[in-house]
C-alpha positions as CSV (number, residue, x, y, z in Angstrom):
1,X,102.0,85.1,86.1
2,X,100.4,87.6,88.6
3,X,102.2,90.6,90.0
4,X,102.2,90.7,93.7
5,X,101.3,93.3,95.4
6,X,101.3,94.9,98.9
7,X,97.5,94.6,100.9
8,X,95.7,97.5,101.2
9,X,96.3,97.2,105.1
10,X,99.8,97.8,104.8
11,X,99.6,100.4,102.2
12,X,97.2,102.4,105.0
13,X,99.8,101.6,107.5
14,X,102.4,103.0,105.6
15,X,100.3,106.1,105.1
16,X,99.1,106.6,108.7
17,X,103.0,105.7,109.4
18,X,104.7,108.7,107.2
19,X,102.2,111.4,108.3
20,X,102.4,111.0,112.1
21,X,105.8,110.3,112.1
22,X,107.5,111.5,109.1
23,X,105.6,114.2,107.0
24,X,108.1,117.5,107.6
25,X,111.8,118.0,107.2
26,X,112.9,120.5,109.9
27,X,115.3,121.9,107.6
28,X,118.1,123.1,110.4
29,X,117.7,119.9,112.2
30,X,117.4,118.0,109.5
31,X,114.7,116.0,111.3
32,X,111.8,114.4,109.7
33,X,108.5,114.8,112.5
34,X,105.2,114.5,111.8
35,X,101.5,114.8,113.6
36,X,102.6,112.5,116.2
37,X,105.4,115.2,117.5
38,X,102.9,118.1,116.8
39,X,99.9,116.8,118.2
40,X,101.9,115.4,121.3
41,X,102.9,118.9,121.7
42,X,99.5,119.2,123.4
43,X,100.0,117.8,127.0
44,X,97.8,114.4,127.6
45,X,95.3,114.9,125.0
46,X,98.0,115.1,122.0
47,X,99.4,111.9,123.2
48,X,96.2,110.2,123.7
49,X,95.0,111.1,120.3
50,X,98.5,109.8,118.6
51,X,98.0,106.8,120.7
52,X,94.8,105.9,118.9
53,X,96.4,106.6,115.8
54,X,99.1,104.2,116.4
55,X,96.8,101.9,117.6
56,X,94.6,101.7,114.3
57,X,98.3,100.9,113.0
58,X,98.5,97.6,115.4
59,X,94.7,96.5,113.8
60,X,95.5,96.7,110.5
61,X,98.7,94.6,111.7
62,X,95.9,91.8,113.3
63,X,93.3,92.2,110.2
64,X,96.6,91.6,108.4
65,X,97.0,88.4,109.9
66,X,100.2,88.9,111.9
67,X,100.9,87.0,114.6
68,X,100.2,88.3,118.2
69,X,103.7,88.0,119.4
70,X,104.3,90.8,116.5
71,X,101.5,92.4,117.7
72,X,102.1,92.8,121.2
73,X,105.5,94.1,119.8
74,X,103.7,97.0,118.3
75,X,101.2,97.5,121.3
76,X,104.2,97.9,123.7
77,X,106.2,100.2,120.7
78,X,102.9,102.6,121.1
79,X,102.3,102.5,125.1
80,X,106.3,103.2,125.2
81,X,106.0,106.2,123.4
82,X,102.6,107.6,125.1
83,X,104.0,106.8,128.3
84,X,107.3,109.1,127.3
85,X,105.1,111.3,125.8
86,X,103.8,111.9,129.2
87,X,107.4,113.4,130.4
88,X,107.2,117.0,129.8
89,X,109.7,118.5,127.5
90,X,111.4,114.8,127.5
91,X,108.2,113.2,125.5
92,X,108.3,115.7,123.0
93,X,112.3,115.5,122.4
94,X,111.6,111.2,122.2
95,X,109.4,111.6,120.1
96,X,111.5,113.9,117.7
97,X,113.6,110.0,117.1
98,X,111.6,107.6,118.7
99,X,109.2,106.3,115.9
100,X,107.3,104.1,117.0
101,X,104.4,103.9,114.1
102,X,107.4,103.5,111.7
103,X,109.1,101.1,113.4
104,X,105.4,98.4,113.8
105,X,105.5,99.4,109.9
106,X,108.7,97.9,109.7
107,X,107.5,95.2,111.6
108,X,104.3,94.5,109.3
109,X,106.8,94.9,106.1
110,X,109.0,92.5,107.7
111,X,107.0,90.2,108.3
112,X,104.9,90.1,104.9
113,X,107.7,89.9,103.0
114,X,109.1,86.9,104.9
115,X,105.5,85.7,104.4
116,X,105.5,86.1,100.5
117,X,109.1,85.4,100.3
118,X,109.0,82.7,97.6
119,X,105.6,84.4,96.0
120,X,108.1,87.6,95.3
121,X,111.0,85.6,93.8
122,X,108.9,83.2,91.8
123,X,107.4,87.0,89.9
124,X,111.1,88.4,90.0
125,X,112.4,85.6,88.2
126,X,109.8,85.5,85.5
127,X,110.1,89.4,84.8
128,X,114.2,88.6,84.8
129,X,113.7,86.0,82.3
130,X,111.3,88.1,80.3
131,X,113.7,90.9,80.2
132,X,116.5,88.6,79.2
133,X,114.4,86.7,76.0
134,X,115.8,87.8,73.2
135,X,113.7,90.1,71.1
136,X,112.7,89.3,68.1
């Protein structure tokens, strides 16, 4: 039986996901941030540029397959937080906890697993019951 294994587009999600949003521990804080907080530290250009990041995010969502109602989920997760990001002082302190590239990950993960939901239990079964025949 073949492993399963997550799509390249979701692995580059993931990616794109933990640098922008997740890359540095502020160690007093104890706050993960990432490009998307430093960049949008820039005014208007810093949140225009992480908003074509998280964009890229949403079309490996579609190449993906995922439905547009997910999609549109991850468009408006994206325009929420460039629209904050246009608050001054306020954007930058969102986007210190909002995440919105993690949270269309979670979105894409979500909704592959549910997708390969039986795939994943047929191959965790079979490496169950291999681990369990008895050795000879």
């Amino acid at each position: 039986m073949s492993e399963i294994k997550a799509p390249d587009e979701l692995l580059k999600a993931q990616w794109i996901a933990n640098i922008t949003d997740t890359a540095v521990r502020i160690p007093i804080l104890n706050i993960n941030v990432g490009l998307d907080f430093l960049i949008g530290l820039i005014p208007g250009f810093g949140d225009a540029v992480m908003t074509l990041v998280a964009l890229r995010i949403v079309y490996l969502g579609k190449k993906l397959g995922m439905p547009k109602h997910l999609l549109r989920k991850m468009v408006r997760n994206s325009l929420l937080d460039f629209g904050l990001g246009f608050i001054p002082v306020v954007g930058d302190l969102v986007d210190l906890f909002y995440k919105a590239n993690k949270r269309n990950v979670r979105l894409m993960e979500r909704w592959w697993l549910q997708q390969n939901q039986s795939e994943l239990a047929r191959n965790t079964q079979a490496k169950l019951d291999s681990w369990q025949a008895p050795q000879d």
